[in-house]
Each structure stands twice: as C-alpha cells, then as structure tokens.
C-alpha positions as CSV (number, residue, x, y, z in Angstrom):
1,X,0.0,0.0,0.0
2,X,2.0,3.0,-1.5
3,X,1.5,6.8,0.6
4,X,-1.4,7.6,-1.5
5,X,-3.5,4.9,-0.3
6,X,-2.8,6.2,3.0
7,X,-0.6,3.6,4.6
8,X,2.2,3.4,6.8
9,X,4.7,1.2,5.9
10,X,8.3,1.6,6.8
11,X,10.4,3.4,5.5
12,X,12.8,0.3,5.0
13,X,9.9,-1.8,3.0
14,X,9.7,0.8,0.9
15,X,13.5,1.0,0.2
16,X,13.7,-2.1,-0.4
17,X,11.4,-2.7,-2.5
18,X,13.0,0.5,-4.5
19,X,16.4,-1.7,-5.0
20,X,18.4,-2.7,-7.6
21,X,17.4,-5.5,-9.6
22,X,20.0,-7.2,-12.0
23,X,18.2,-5.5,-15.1
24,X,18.6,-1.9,-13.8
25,X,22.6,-3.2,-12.8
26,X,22.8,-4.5,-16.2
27,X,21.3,-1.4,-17.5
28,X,24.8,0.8,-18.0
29,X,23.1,3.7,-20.9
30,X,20.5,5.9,-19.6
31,X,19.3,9.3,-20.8
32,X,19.7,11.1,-17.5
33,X,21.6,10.3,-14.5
34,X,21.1,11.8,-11.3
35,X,23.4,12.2,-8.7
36,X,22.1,12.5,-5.2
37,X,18.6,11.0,-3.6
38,X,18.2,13.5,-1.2
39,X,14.9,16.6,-1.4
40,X,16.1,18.1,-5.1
41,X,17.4,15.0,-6.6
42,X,14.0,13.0,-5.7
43,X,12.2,15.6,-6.8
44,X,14.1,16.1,-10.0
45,X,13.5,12.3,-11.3
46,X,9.6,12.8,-10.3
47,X,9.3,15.8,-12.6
48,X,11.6,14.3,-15.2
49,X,9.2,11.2,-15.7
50,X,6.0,12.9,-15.4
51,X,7.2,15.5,-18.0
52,X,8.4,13.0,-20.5
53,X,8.0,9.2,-19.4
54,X,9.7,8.1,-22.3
55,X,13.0,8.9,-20.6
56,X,15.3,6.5,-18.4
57,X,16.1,7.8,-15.6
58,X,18.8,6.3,-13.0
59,X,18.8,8.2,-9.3
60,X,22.3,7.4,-8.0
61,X,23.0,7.8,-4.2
62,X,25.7,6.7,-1.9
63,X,24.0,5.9,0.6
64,X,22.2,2.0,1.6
65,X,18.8,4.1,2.5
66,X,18.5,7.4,0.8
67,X,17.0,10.9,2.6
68,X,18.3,10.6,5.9
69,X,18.5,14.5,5.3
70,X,14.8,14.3,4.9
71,X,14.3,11.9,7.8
72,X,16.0,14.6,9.9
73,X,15.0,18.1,9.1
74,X,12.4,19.9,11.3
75,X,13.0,18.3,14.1
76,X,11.8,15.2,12.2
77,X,8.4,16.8,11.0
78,X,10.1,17.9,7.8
79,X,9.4,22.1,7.4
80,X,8.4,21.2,3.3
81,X,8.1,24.9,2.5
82,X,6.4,27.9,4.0
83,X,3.4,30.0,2.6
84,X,5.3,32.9,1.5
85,X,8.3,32.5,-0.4
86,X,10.9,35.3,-2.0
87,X,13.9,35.9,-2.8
88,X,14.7,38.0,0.1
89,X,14.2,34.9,2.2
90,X,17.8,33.8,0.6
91,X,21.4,34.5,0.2
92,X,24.4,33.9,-1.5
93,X,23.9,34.1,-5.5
94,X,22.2,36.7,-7.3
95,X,18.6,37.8,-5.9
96,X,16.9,38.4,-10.0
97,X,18.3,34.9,-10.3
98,X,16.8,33.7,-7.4
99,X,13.8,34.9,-7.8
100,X,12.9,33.7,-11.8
101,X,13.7,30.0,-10.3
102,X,11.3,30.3,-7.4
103,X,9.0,31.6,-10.0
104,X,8.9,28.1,-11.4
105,X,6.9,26.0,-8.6
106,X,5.6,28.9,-6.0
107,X,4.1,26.8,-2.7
108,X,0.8,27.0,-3.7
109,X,1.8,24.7,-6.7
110,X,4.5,22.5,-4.2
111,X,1.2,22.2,-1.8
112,X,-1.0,20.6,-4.5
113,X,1.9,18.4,-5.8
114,X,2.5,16.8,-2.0
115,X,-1.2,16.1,-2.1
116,X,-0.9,14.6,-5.3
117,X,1.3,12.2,-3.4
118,X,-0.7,11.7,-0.5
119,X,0.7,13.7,1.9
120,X,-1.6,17.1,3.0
121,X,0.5,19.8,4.6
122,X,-0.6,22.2,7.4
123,X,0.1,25.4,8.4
124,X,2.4,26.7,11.6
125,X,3.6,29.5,13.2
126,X,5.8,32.0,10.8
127,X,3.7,30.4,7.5
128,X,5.8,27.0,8.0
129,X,4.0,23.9,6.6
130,X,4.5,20.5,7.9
131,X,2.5,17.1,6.8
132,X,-0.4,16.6,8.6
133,X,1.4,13.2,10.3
134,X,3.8,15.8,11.7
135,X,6.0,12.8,10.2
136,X,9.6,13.3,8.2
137,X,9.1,9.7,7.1
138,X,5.7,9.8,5.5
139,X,7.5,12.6,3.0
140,X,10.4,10.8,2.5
141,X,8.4,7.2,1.9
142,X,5.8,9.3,-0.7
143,X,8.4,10.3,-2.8
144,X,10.6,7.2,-3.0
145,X,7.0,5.9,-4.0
146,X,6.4,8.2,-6.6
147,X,10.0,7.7,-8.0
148,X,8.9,3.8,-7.8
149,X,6.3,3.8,-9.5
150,X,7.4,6.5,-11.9
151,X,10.0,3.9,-13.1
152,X,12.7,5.8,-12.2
153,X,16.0,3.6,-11.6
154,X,17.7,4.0,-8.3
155,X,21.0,2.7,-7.4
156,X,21.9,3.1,-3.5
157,X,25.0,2.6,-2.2
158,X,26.9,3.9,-4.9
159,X,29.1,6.9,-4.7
160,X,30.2,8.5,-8.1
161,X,33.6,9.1,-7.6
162,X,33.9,11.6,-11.0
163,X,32.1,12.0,-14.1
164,X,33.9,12.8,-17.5
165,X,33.2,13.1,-20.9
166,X,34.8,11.4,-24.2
167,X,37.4,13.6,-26.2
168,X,36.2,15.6,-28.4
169,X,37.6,13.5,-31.1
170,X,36.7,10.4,-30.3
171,X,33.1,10.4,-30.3
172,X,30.3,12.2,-32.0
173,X,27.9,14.0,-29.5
174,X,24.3,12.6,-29.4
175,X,21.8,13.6,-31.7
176,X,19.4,14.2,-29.5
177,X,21.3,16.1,-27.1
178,X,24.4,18.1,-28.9
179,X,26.9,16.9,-26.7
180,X,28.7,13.7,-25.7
181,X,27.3,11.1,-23.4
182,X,29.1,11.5,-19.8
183,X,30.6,8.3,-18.4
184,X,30.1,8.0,-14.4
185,X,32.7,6.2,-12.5
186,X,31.1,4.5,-9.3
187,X,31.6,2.1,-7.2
188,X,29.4,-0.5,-8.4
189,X,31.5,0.2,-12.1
190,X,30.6,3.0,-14.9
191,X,27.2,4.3,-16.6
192,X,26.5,6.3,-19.5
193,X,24.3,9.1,-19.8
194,X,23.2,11.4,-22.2
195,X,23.1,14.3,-19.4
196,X,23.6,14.4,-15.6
197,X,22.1,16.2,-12.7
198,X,24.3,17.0,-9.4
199,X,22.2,16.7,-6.8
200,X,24.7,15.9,-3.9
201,X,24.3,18.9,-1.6
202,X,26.7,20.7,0.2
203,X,29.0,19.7,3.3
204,X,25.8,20.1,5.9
205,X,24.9,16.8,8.0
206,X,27.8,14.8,6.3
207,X,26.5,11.4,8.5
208,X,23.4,11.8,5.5
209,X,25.8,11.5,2.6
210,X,26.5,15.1,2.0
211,X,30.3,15.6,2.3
212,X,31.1,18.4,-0.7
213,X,32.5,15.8,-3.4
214,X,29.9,16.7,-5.7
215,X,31.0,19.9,-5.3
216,X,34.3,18.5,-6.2
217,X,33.0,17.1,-9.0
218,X,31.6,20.2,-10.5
219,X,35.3,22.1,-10.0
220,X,36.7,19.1,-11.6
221,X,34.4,20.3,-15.0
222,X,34.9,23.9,-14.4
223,X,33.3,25.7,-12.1
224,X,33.9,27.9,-9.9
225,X,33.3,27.0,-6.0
226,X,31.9,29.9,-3.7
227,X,34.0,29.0,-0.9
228,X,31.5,27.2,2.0
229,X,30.4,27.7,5.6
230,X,28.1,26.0,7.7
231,X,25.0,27.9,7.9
232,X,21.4,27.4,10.0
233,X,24.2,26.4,12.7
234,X,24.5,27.1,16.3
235,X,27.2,29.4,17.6
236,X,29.8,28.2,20.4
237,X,30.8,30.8,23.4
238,X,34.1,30.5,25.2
239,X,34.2,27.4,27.1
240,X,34.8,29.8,30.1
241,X,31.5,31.3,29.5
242,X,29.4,31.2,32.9
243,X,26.9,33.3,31.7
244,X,25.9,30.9,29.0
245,X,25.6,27.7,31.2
246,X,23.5,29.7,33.7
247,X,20.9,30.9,30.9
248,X,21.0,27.3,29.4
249,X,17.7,26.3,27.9
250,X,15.9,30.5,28.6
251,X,14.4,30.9,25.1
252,X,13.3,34.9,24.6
253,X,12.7,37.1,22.0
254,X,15.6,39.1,20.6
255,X,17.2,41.1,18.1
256,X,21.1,40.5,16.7
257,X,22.7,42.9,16.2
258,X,25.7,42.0,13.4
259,X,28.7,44.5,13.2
260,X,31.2,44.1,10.3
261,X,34.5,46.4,10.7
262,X,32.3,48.9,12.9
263,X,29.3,49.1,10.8
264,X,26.0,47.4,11.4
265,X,25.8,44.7,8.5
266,X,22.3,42.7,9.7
267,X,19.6,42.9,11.8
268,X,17.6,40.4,12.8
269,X,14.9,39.5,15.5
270,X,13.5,35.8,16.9
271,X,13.2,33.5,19.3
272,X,17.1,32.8,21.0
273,X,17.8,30.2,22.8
274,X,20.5,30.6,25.8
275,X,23.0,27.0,25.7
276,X,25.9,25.1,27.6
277,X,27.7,26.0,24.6
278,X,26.7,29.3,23.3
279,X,23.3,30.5,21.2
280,X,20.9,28.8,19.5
281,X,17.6,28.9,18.2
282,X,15.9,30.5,14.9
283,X,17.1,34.3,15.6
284,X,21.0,32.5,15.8
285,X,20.6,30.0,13.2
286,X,19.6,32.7,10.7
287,X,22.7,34.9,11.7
288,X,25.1,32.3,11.7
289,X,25.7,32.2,8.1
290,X,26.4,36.0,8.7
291,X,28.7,35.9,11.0
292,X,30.9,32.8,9.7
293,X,31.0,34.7,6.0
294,X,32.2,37.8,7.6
295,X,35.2,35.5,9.4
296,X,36.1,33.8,6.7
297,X,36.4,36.9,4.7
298,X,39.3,38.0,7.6
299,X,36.3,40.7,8.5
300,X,36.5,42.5,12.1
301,X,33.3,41.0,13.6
302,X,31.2,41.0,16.4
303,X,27.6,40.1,17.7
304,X,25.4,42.2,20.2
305,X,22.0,41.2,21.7
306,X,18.6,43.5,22.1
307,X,17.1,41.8,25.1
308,X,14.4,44.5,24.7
309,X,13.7,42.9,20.9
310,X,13.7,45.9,18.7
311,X,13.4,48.8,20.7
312,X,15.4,51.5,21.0
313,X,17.7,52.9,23.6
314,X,14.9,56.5,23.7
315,X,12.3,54.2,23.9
316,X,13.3,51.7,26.6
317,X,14.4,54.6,28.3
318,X,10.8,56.1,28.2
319,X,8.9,53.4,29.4
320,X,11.4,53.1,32.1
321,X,10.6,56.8,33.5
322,X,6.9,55.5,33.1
323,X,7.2,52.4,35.4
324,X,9.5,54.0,37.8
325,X,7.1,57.1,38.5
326,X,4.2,54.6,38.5
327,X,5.8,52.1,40.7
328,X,9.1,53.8,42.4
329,X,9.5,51.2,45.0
330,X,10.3,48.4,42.6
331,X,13.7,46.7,42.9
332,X,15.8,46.2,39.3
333,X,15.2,43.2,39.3
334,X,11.8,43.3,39.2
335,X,12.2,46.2,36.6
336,X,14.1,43.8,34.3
337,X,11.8,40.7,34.7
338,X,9.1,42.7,33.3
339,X,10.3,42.5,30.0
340,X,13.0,39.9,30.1
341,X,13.5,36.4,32.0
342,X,14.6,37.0,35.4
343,X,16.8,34.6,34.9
344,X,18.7,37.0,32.3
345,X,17.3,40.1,33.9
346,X,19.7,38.3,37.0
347,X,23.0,37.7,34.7
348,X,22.3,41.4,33.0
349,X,22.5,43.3,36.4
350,X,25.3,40.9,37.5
351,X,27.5,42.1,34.3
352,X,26.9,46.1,34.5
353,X,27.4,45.7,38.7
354,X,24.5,46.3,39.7
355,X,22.2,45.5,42.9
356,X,19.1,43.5,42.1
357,X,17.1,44.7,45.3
358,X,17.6,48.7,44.7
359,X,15.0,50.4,44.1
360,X,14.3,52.2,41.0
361,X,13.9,55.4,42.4
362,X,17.4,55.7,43.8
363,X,18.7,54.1,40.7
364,X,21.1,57.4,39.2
365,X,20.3,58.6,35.9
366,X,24.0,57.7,35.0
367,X,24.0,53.9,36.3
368,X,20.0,54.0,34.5
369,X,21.4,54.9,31.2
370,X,24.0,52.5,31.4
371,X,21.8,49.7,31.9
372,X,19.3,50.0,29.5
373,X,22.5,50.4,26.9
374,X,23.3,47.0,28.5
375,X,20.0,46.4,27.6
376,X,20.0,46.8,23.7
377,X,23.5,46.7,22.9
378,X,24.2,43.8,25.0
379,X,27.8,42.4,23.4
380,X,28.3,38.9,23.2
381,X,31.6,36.5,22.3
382,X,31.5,34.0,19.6
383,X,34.2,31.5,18.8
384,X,32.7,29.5,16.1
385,X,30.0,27.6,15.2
386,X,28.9,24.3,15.7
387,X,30.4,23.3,12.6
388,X,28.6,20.9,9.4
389,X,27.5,18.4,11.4
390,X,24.8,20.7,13.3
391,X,24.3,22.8,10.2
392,X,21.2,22.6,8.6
393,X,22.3,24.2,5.4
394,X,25.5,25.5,3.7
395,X,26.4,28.6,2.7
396,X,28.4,28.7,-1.0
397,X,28.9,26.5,-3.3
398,X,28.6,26.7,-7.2
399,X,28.6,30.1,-8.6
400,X,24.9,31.0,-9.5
401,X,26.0,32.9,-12.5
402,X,27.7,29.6,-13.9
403,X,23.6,28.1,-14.7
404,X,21.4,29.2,-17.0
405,X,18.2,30.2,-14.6
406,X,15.7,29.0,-16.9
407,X,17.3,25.3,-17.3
408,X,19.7,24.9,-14.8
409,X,22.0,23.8,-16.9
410,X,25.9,24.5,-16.5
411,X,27.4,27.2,-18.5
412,X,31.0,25.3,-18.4
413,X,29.8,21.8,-19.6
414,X,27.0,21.4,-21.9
415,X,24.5,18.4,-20.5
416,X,25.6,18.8,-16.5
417,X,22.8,20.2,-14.5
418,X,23.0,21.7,-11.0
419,X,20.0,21.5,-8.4
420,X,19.5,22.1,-4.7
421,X,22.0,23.1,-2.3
422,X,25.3,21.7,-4.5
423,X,24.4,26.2,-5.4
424,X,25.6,29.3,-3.3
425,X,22.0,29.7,-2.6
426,X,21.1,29.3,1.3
427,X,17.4,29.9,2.9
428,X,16.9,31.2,6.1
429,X,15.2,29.2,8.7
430,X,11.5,28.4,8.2
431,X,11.2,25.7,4.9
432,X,13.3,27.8,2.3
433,X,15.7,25.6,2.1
434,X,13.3,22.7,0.9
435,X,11.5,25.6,-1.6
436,X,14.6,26.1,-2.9
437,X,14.8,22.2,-3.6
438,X,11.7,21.8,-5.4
439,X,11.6,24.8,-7.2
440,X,15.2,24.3,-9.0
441,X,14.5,20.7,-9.6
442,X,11.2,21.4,-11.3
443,X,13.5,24.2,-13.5
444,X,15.8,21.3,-14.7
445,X,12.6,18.8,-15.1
446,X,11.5,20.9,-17.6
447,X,14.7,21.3,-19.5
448,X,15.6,17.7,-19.5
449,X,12.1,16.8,-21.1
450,X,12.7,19.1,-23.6
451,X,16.6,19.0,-24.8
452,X,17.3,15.1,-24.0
453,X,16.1,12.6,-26.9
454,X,12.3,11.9,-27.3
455,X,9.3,13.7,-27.4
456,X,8.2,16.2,-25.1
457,X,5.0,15.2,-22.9
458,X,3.9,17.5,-20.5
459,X,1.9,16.2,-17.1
460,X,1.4,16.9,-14.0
C-alpha cells in the first residue's frame, strides 16, 4: 500500500522494495543520471518522468537508505516549504536569479503536488508547513514511491567518484542532445548518460551522505566554488563562559545585532535560545551564516543582543521613566523581569554591577542609562559555530552565475545540470531551504524533457 492509499509502511519496506534489480545493474546507458537521492534530486526524477515518461532515468545515491537529510529536518516533521516565499528569504547568488527560479513552482503549486502524493501539509507559526502526520518519514516514503512507481532507476550505495566526458575527437555527441554522453565512475563500475544532474548537496549533515565531493566534482568540470560555511548552525561561546551555562535552555525574543569592521551589517529579530555551549535557536541559526561569512572573509566582527527585541535605547528609556514614577518602590530586578527572564534580567545586572534589590527610584540617571544600553546593545563572544555536522544548510557553493536560470543547466559543460543546495544559494530558517529544492529541480525537469532525446510530454 504506497502513501497515497494512506498507509504506513516503513520506510525500509519501501526502500527495499525501490532496489536494484539485476536488469537496472545491467542497464549501464541511460538518458539522465542523477546524482544525489536526497529533497532536489527525488524531486528532480519525479518531474523528469512525469514530463516525458519516455526517458530512463537512473537516481544514483551513496547511501544504503537514501534521505536521511529528509528523515532529519524539522526536528523530524520535515518544514516542506512555507506559505510565503521570496527571494529575500535567501542569500548567497544573485537575488533576480533567485527569484525567476522560485517563480517556477511557488508553494501554492508545491502544496498541490504533495497532495498529489498523498501527503496534506498544514500550516504553523511564521507560514511553515509540515504534513499533517507531523512525520519526516511519511515525505520521504511518498516520494521514493512516486519515483517507484514512476519507473525511475535507483542505485543506493553507490558513490560516483567523478564524471567525464569522451574527447572531443573520439566520439560524436548525441543527436538528441548536442553533446557527448558523460561516463560515471562509481563504485558498483561506470554508466553512460546522455546528461547528468548534481544533486549531492553541500557539506551540511555529512553522517546523511553530504560531504562536498559533488561539489568537487563540479570544480573538476569547471566551475567555480563559492568558498562554503556552515549555515542554520549554532554558535559556540568561550568554554569559560558562565553566563551561557546559567541561561542554558531560557528561550526569549531578541534582536542580533551583526557588526562588520564597525558598521552594522544585519539585523535580525527571533526567538534565542540561551546554551551550555553558546546561542541557538531560529534568531541564531539565521545569523550564523552571517557571521561565519564575515570570518572567513578575515572581516573584524562582532555580535550584540537587544534583550528589549527591537526597541530603542529612547524608547526603553521612556517606558522606564513611566514604570518608575508609577511604581518607584520596585527593585531592578523586578524592573528587568518585566520584559526579560529573570533569569537573564539576573546575569544582566550581574554584568553592569549592579544591585538586584535597589530600588528604582534611587537608581542614578548615569547607572540608569547604562543599563538599558546594557540592555539593547548587550555584546556577546562567539568563537565559532557548531560546525557541518549541526548545520542545517551551507552557505556557497557553485557560482549561481555559472547556470542558466531558466534550465539549470551549466554554462561550463553542456548536459551537467545543477540542483538544490550543490548552489551558493542558502534559505533562512523556516522551509526555504526545501522551496529552494523543489523549485530548481522542477527548472531542470523541464529542461531535460525538452533538450534530451524523445518527445516532449507535458503532465502533472
């Protein structure tokens, strides 16, 4: 019983049953190969069939069980996409660029195609949509099923060690293409294929598979590499830093304050979550990216806090005058917990040296001001990040400029397309990342069913 008829299999009956069979391993010559079963290389052998059925399509993936990334991601309830969906939600390669691929499957369309496999989404705070089974594995089993039942190939535990192509001499290119078939070199032995899609991700979550040689791959065939980060990552503190393990697990709103050689560079406001090891939590994850870019770029850098969220130092200020003539007998602590955790209201009037039980009244105007600058310019130290293996994305990666936006097809090497996050494209927190998935295999779907040999059939 497949997703659609609403059952609940697991996942490893369905893999199985999605292995190879000795006519796909004696099967070397396909039209496209795909490299990479994660989110965008499922999704791009779903499209690629349903556009033009007449194609063979092999789905290559080192791993034994493909989509462990999938299996993982939002806290194991899969974040598929969110409701609203832009360009500003992403960074890295250029935003016009961006934007023309999201164009291609806006949620609303990536919504009806999830239902077309049997899995209904619902809405959550911030425009996130999760399946209704609040269940990473029901996504992950629907589209191995739909690539099943599509007839698309898939060889697991294979890693493609290169890819190249015949000299230029040697062979004719294919009619139906214009360019030579590539040969892939894997451990199981070498395919043929008319054109190939990278699919392999970044360096994020290596334990799923994804450990940058498909970027490697790419270089070797010309392109140029964005150099990579972690990003969506959590950000380590000094291992001296008391004030971290005291707060650990206070979660409060906030706005980061990023500086870059003295300037403010980003500004961003969340939830933050106070850890053993440093910050976390949505606010954090979204800034990481910042931060590690401006390090690696040998950038002076540094992080400040707005406990008050976004307000400024004239307003704090004036709703402090308020409460104190209202309520003159209250101690600073009291002050501080109405608007942030005592617990960080404690560690904020430990830093600036000051005593909890005063009261406000016979706070001084200079010790006042200095607080509530504590307040919203609170500075914070950051060593590094957590690294790839708690990054739930990567910043970098293949130039953007190096596709062509409307195909995603390589500008250096004529029948190599480039999906997912293999690109210097990286989504903030909240189901871009996935968007940006879809979206960009749906892009090279279309291509491939029209530029690789046979007609072109369009479904949906």
């Amino acid at each position: 019983m497949s997703a659609k008829d609403g059952g609940d299999r697991p996942l490893r009956t369905v893999a199985d049953e999605f292995r190879d069979s000795d006519s796909r391993l004696n099967q070397l010559t396909h039209e496209i190969a795909i490299v990479g079963a994660g989110a965008a290389g499922l999704a791009t052998a779903i499209f690629a069939r349903r556009l033009n059925p007449s194609h063979s399509i092999v789905l290559i993936d080192s791993a034994a069980k493909p989509g462990a990334k999938i299996l993982v991601s939002g806290g194991s309830r899969c974040n598929v996409t969110n409701v609203a969906v832009s360009e500003r939600d992403f960074n890295g390669g250029n935003p016009a660029v961006i934007r023309r691929i999201l164009k291609a499957f806006p949620p609303n369309e990536v919504v009806d195609w999830f239902r077309s496999l049997g899995v209904a989404l619902h809405e959550e705070a911030h425009g996130k949509l999760f399946p209704d089974s609040n269940q990473s594995r029901d996504v992950l089993n629907a589209l191995l099923e739909e690539c099943r039942a599509s007839g698309v190939d898939l060889l697991t535990g294979r890693r493609v060690g290169k890819l190249s192509l015949p000299d230029t001499g040697s062979r004719a290119p294919d009619p139906g293409t214009g360019h030579s078939p590539f040969t892939l070199h894997t451990t199981g032995g070498q395919l043929h294929a008319q054109a190939v899609v990278m699919a392999t991700g970044g360096l994020s979550l290596p334990k799923s598979g994804s450990d940058g040689h498909g970027l490697s791959i790419a270089e070797s065939l010309g392109h140029t590499i964005v150099p990579t980060t972690p990003a969506l990552v959590p950000l380590l503190a000094p291992a001296d830093g008391s004030t971290y393990q005291a707060l650990s697990g206070i979660s409060h709103d906030s706005e980061l304050t990023l500086w870059i050689d003295g300037s403010v560079a980003h500004r961003l406001r969340g939830s933050l979550l106070w850890t053993h090891f440093g910050l976390s939590g949505p606010v954090v994850l979204d800034m990481s990216r910042h931060w590690l870019r401006a390090r690696l770029e040998g950038r002076e850098v540094r992080l400040t806090i707005n406990l008050a969220g976004d307000k400024s130092f004239d307003t704090l200020e004036t709703e402090w005058m308020t409460r104190i003539a209202a309520r003159p007998r209250t101690s600073l602590h009291g002050l501080l917990a109405d608007t942030i955790p005592a617990a960080v209201a404690a560690a904020i009037l430990q830093r600036t040296r000051l005593d909890p039980a005063l009261q406000v009244a016979n706070l001084p105007r200079l010790d006042r001001r200095r607080l509530i600058h504590a307040m919203v310019e609170w500075p914070v130290t950051i060593t590094d990040s957590r690294g790839y293996n708690f990054a739930e994305a990567t910043a970098g990666g293949v130039a953007l400029d190096e596709i062509d936006p409307s195909t995603m097809e390589s500008r250096r090497c004529r029948g190599l397309y480039l999906v997912g996050e293999m690109l210097d494209v990286d989504g903030r927190i909240g189901g871009f990342n996935f968007q940006w998935a879809w979206a960009s295999a749906r892009v090279a779907a279309r291509a491939l069913a029209a530029s690789v040999g046979g007609p072109r059939q369009f479904q949906r």
